[in-house]
C-alpha positions as CSV (number, residue, x, y, z in Angstrom):
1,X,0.0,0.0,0.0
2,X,1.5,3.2,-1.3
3,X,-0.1,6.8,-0.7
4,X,1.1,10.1,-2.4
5,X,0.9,13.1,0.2
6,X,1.2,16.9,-0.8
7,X,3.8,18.8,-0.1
8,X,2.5,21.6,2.3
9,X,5.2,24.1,0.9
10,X,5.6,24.6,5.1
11,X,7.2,23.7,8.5
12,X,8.7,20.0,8.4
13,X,6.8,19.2,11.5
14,X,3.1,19.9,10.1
15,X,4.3,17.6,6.9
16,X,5.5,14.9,9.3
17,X,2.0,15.2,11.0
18,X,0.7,13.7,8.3
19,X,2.8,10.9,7.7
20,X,2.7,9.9,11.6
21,X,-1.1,9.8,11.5
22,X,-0.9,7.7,8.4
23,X,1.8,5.2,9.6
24,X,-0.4,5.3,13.2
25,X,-3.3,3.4,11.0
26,X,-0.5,1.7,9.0
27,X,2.9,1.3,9.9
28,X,3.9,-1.2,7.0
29,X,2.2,1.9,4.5
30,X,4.5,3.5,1.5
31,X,4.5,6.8,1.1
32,X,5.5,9.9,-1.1
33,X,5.9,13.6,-1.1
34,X,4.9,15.1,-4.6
35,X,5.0,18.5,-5.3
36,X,6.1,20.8,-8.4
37,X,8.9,21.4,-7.3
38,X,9.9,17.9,-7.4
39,X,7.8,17.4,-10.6
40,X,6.6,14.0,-9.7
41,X,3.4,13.8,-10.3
42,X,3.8,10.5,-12.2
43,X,4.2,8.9,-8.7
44,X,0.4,8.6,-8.6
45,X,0.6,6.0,-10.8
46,X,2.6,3.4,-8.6
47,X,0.5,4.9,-5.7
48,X,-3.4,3.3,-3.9
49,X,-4.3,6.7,-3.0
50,X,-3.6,10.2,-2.7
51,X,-3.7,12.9,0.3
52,X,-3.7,16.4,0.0
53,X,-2.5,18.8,2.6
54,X,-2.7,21.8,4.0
55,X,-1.2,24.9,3.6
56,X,-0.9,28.7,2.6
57,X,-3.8,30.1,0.6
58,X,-4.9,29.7,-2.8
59,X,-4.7,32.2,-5.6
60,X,-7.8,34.5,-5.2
61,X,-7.8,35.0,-9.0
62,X,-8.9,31.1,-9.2
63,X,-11.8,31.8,-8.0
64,X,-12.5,35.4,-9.4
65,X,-12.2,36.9,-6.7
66,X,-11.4,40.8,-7.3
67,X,-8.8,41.4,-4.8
68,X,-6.4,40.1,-2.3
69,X,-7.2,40.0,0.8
70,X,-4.7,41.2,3.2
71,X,-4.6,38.1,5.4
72,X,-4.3,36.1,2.7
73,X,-1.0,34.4,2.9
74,X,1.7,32.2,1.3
75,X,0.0,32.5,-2.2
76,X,2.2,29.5,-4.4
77,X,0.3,29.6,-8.1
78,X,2.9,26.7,-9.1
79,X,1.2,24.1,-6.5
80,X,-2.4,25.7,-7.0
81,X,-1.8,24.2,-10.8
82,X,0.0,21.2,-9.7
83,X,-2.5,20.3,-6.9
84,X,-5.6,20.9,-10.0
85,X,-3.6,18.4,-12.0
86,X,-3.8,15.8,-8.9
87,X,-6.9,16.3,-8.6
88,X,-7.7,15.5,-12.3
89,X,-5.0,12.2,-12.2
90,X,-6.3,10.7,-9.3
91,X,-9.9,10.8,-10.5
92,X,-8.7,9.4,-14.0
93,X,-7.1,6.6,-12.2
94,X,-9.9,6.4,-10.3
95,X,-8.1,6.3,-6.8
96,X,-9.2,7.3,-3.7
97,X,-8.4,10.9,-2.5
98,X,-8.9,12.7,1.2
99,X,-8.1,16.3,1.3
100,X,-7.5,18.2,4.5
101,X,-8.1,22.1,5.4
102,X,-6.6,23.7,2.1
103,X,-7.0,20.6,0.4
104,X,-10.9,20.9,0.8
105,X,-10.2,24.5,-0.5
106,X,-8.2,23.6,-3.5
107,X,-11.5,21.0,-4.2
108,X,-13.9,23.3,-4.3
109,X,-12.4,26.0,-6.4
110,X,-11.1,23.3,-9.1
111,X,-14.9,22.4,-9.2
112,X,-15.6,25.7,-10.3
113,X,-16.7,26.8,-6.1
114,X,-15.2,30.1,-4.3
115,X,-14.1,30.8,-0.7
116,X,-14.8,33.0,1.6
117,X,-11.0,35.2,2.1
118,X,-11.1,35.8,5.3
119,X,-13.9,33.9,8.5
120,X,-12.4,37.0,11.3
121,X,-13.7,39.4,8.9
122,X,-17.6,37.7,8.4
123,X,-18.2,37.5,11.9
124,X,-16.7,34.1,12.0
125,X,-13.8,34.1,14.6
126,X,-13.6,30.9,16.4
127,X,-12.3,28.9,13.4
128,X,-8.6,29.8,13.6
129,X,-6.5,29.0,16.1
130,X,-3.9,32.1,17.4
131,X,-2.5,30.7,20.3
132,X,-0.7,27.7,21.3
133,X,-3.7,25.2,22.0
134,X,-6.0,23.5,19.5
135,X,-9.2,25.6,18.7
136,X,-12.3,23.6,18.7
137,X,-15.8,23.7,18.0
138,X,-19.2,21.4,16.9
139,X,-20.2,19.9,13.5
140,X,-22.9,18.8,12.3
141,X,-22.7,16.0,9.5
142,X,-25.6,15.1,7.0
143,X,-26.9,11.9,7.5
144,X,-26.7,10.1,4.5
145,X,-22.7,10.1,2.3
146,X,-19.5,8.6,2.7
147,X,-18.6,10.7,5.9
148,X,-21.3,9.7,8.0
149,X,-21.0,6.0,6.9
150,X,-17.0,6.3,8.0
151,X,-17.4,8.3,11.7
152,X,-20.5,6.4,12.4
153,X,-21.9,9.6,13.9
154,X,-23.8,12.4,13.1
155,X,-22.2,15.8,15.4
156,X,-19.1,16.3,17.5
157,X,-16.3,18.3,18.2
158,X,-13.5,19.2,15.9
159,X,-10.2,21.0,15.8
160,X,-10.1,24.5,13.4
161,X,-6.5,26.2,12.2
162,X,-7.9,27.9,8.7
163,X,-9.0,31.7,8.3
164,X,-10.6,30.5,4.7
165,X,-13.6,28.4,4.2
166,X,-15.5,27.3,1.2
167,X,-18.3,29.3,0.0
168,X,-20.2,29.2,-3.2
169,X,-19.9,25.0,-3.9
170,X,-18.1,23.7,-7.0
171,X,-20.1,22.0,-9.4
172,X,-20.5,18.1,-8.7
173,X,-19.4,18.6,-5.2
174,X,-22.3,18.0,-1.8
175,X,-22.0,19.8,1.7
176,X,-21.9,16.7,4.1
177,X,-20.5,18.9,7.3
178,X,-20.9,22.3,8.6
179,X,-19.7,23.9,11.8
180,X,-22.6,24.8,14.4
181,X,-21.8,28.5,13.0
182,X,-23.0,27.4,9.7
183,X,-19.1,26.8,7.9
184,X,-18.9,24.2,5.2
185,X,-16.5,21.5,7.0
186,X,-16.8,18.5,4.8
187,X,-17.1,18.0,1.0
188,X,-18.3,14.9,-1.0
189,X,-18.9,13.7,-4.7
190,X,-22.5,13.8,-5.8
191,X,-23.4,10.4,-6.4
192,X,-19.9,9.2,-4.6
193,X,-21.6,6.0,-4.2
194,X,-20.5,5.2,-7.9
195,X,-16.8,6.5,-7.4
196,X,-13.6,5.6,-5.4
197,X,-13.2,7.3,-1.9
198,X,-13.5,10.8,-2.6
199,X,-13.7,13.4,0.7
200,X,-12.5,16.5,2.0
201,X,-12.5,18.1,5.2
202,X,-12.0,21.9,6.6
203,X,-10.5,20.3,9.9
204,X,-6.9,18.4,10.5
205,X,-7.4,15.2,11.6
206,X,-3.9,14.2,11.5
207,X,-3.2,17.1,14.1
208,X,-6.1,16.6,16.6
209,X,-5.0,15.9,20.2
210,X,-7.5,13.5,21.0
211,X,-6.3,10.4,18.3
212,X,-9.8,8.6,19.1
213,X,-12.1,10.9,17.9
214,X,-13.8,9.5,15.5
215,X,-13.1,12.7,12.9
216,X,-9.8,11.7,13.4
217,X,-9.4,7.5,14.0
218,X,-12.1,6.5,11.7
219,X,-11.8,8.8,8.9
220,X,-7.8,7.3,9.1
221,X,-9.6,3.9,9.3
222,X,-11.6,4.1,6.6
223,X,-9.2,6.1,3.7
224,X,-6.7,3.1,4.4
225,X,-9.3,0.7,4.0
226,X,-10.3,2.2,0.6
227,X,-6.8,2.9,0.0
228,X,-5.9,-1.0,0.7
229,X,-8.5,-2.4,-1.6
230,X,-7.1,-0.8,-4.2
């Protein structure tokens, strides 16, 4: 079992994150970083799945937007056209894919969706985390889609590091999650039954500090089952 992870273009430690929670529900899995700047995107095709990480903000102009904001950070157009290109490979090859925070992001605006530049500004400020402990709050998941199937529950608490959110929805793509402040949290397929593993969530599950809860263990479970049947 082999799984291609995203470079997050940031700290070593949040990368390694990743790959610990990974190994922690596998630690016989593969894995490899792709990025542009390695220029390996052909290592999808000796991989099971694919996971795409977090990171600095997307290109506004992907989404139309008419400005920068001013928090918006860490703006990389190489890996916004790299990541749209994973996106289109691993669907080709019909693999299964899990994005996480700015991987949900990058979803939705290659589906044609837009995000919302800056949650503080909105009246939104208890979805990123400024201090050294982990931010929390609820969600609330739909009750019928691949995300509710996997945690095996419908609300909870999750953790929250992103200023950004998803806002108009890409085309193709279903709201499974929101925050209880109304945030899109989780994104599926339409009709995902028919398709490989396919979700992204807003939250980090590989960085929450309570490993057992269930956005964190049995999303893990279930992407390495998908993953492993491949």
């Amino acid at each position: 079992m082999r799984i291609a992870v995203t470079d997050n273009m940031g700290a070593e430690v949040k990368f390694q994150a990743y790959i610990n929670w990974l190994l922690n529900g596998n630690p016989n899995l593969e894995w490899v970083k792709i990025s542009y700047k390695e220029n390996n995107i052909h290592e999808i095709d000796s991989c099971d799945g694919v996971l795409l990480t977090g990171g600095g903000d997307i290109d506004p102009a992907l989404y139309g937007a008419t400005g920068i904001h001013p928090k918006t950070y860490s703006i990389d157009v190489k890996r916004d056209d790299f990541e749209r290109e994973v996106i289109d490979e691993t669907l080709r090859q019909e693999k299964p894919l899990l994005g996480i925070c700015r991987g949900l992001q990058m979803i939705n605006v290659h589906f044609g969706g837009t995000l919302i530049q800056d949650l503080d500004e909105i009246g939104h400020p208890n979805h990123s985390t400024k201090k050294e402990f982990e931010q929390t709050h609820g969600v609330v998941i739909q009750s019928e889609g691949l995300l509710a199937d996997a945690v095996g529950v419908l609300s909870g608490i999750i953790n929250s590091y992103h200023h950004q959110a998803a806002d108009t929805v890409g085309e193709g793509l279903n709201v499974v999650a929101r925050s209880d402040d109304g945030i899109i949290e989780a994104l599926e397929l339409k009709n995902g039954e028919a398709r490989p593993f396919f979700l992204a969530v807003q939250w980090h599950p590989e960085r929450m500090s309570d490993a057992l809860n269930p956005f964190s263990q049995k999303i893990l479970q279930r992407f390495l089952t998908e993953v492993q049947q491949r």
